[in-house]
C-alpha positions as CSV (number, residue, x, y, z in Angstrom):
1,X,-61.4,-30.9,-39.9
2,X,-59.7,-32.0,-42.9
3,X,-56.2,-33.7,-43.5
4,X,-54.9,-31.4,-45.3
5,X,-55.9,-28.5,-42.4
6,X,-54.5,-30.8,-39.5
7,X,-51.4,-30.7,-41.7
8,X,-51.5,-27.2,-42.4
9,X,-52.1,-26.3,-38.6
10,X,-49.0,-28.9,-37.8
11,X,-47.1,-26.8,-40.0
12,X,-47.8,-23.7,-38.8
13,X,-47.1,-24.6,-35.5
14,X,-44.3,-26.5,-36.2
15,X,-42.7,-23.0,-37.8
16,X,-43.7,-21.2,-35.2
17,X,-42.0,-23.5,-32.3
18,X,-39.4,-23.4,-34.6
19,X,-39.3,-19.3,-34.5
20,X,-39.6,-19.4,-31.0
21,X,-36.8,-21.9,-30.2
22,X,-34.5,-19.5,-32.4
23,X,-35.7,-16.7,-30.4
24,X,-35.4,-18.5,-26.9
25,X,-31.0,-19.4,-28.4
26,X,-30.8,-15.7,-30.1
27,X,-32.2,-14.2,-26.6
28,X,-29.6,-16.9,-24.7
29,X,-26.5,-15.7,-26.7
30,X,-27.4,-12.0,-26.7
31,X,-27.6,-12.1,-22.6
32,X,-24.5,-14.2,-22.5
33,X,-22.1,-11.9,-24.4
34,X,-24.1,-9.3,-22.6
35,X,-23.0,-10.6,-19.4
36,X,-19.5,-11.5,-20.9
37,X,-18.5,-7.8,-21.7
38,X,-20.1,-6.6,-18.1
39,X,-17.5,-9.0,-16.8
40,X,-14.8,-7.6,-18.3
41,X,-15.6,-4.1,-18.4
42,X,-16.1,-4.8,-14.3
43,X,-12.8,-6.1,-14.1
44,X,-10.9,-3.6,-16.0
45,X,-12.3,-1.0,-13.8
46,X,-11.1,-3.3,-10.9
47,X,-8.0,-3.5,-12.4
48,X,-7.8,-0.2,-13.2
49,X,-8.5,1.6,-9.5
50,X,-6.5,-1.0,-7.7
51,X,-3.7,0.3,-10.2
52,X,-4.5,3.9,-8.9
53,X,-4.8,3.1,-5.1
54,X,-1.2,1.3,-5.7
55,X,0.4,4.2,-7.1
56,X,-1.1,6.5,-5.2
57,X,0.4,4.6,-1.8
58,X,3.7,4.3,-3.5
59,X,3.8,7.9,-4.2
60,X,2.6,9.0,-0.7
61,X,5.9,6.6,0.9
62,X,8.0,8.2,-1.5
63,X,6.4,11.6,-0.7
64,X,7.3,11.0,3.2
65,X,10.1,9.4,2.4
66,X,11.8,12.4,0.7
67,X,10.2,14.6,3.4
68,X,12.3,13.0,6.1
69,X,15.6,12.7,3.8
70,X,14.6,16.8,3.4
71,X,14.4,17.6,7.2
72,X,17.2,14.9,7.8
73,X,20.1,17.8,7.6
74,X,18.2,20.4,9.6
75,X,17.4,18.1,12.6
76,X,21.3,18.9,14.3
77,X,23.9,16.3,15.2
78,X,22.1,13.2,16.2
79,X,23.6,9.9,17.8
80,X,21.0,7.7,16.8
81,X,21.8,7.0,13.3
82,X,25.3,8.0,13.3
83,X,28.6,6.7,14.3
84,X,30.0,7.7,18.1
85,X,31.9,10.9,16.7
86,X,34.4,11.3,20.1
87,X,38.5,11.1,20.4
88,X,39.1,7.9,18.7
89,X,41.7,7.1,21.4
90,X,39.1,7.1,24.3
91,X,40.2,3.7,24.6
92,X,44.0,4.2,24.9
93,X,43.7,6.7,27.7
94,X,41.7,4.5,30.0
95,X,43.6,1.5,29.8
96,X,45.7,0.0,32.3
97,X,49.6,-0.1,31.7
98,X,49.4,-3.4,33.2
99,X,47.4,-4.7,30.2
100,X,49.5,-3.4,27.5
101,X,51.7,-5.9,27.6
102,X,52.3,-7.8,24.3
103,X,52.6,-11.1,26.3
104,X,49.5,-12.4,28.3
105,X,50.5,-12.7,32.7
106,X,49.7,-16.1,32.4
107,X,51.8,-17.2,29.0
108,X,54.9,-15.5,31.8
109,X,55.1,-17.3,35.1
């Protein structure tokens, strides 16, 4: 083998590590933006059917919220959301003459 083959064979090795080292950082870089975009297309779609499921809970509580407003009228005269609706002087006609004094007993003796 001559010098000047050695050298030649060199070379061509030398270009072809060369070629392959650009291939190996081409390869590299395609996979990572390849992986980059799956990772945001992934989270977009994440995003995008959490977004749904929350609206589509909200609506549903406003749905059956509105229902019971709706039926709210229609279910009669109920006490357990309302005021008592009686004689407003209840009060006056059970009390005791005796305490309607404007003076306490004890402030007299």
């Amino acid at each position: 083998m001559t010098v000047t083959t050695t050298v030649a064979t060199l070379a061509a090795v030398a270009a072809l590590t060369t070629v392959a080292a650009f291939a190996a950082v081409a390869l590299f870089l395609a996979m990572a933006l390849f992986l980059a975009v799956a990772l945001v297309v992934a989270m977009a779609l994440f995003l995008a059917v959490a977004f749904v499921v929350a609206m589509a809970l909200f609506l549903a509580t406003v749905t059956a919220m509105t229902a019971v407003a709706a039926m709210r009228p229609m279910a009669g005269v109920g006490r357990c959301l309302t005021a008592h609706q009686g004689d407003p002087n209840d009060r006056e006609k059970d009390r005791d003459p005796e305490s309607q004094r404007t003076v306490h007993p004890l402030v007299l003796q």
